[in-house]
VOPAGU-2260 file (C-alpha; in pm, 1 decimal, decimal comma):
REM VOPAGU-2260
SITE   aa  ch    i         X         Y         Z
SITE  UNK   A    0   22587,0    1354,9   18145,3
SITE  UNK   A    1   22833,9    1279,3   17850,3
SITE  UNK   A    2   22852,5    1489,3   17519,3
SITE  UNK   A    3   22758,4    1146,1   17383,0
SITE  UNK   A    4   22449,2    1138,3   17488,7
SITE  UNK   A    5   22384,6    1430,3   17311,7
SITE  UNK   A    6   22354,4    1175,0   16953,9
SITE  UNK   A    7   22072,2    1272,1   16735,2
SITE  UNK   A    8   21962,6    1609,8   16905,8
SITE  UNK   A    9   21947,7    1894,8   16665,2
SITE  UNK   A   10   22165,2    2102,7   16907,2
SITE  UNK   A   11   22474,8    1856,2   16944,1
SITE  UNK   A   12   22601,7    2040,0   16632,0
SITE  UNK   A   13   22701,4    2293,3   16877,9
SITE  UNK   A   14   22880,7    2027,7   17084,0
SITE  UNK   A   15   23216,0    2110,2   16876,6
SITE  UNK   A   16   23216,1    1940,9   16545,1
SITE  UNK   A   17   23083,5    2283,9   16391,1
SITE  UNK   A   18   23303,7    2526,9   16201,8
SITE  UNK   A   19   23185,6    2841,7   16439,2
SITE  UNK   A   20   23469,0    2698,4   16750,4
SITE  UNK   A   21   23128,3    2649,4   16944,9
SITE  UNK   A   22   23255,5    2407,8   17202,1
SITE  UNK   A   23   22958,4    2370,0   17397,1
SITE  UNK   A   24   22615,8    2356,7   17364,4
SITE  UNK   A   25   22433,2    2593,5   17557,9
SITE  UNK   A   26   22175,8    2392,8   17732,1
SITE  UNK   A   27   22497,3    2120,0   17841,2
SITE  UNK   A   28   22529,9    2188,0   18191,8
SITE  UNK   A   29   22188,6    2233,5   18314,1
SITE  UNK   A   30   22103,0    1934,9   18128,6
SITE  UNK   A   31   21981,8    1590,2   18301,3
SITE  UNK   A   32   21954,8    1261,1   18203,9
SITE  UNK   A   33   21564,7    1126,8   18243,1
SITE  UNK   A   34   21315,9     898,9   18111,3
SITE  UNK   A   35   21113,7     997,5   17814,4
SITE  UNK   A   36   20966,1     806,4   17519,5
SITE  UNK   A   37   21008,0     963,3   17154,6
SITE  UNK   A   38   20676,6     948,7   16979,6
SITE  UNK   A   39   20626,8    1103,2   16610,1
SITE  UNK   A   40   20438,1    1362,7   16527,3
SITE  UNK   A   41   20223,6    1138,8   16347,3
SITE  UNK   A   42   20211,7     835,7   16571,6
SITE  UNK   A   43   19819,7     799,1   16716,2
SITE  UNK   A   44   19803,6     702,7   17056,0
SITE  UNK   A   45   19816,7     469,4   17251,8
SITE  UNK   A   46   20239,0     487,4   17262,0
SITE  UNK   A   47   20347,2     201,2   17379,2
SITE  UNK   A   48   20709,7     222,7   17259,7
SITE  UNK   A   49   20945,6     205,5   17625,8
SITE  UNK   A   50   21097,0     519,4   17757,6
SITE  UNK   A   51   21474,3     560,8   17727,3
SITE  UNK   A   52   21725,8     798,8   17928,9
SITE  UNK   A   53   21792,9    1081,7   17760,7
SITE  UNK   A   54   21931,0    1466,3   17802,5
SITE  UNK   A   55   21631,8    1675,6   17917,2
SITE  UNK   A   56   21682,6    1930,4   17679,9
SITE  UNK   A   57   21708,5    1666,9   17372,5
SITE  UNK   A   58   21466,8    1758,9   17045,7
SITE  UNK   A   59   21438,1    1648,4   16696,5
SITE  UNK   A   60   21278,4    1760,6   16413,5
SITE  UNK   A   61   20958,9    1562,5   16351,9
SITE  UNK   A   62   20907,8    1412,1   16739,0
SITE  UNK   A   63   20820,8    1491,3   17071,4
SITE  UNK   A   64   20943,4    1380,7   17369,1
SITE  UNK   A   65   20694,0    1266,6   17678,8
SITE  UNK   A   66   20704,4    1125,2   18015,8
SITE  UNK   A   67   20794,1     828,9   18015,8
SITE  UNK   A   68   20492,1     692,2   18174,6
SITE  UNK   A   69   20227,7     876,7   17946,8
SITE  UNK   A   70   20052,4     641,5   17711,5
SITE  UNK   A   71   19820,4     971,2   17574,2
């Protein structure tokens, strides 16, 4: 895992660009990479969108994040 992959979670804000000297965000090192697709909060099922590698830990405001291989 890279910091970079850490783009768009609500959480890389603690990854060092904050004025706080938070290097680090806390959930960094036990964090994998895995497959999971992003579906709205919104979005009816079936999702059909493909799954893309991302840190386990990764959230957003407004989504959820599934298995990869769920559909609903």
């Amino acid at each position: 895992m890279k910091k970079s992959d850490c783009a768009g979670c609500e959480n890389n804000f603690y990854n060092g660009g904050n004025p706080y000297n938070v290097a680090e965000c806390w959930s960094f090192k036990t964090a994998i990479l895995i497959k999971r697709k992003r579906v709205h909060i919104n979005q009816m099922p079936p999702w059909t969108q493909k799954p893309t590698s991302m840190p386990s830990c990764y959230h957003e405001k407004q989504y959820v994040f599934i298995n990869g291989d769920r559909t609903c």
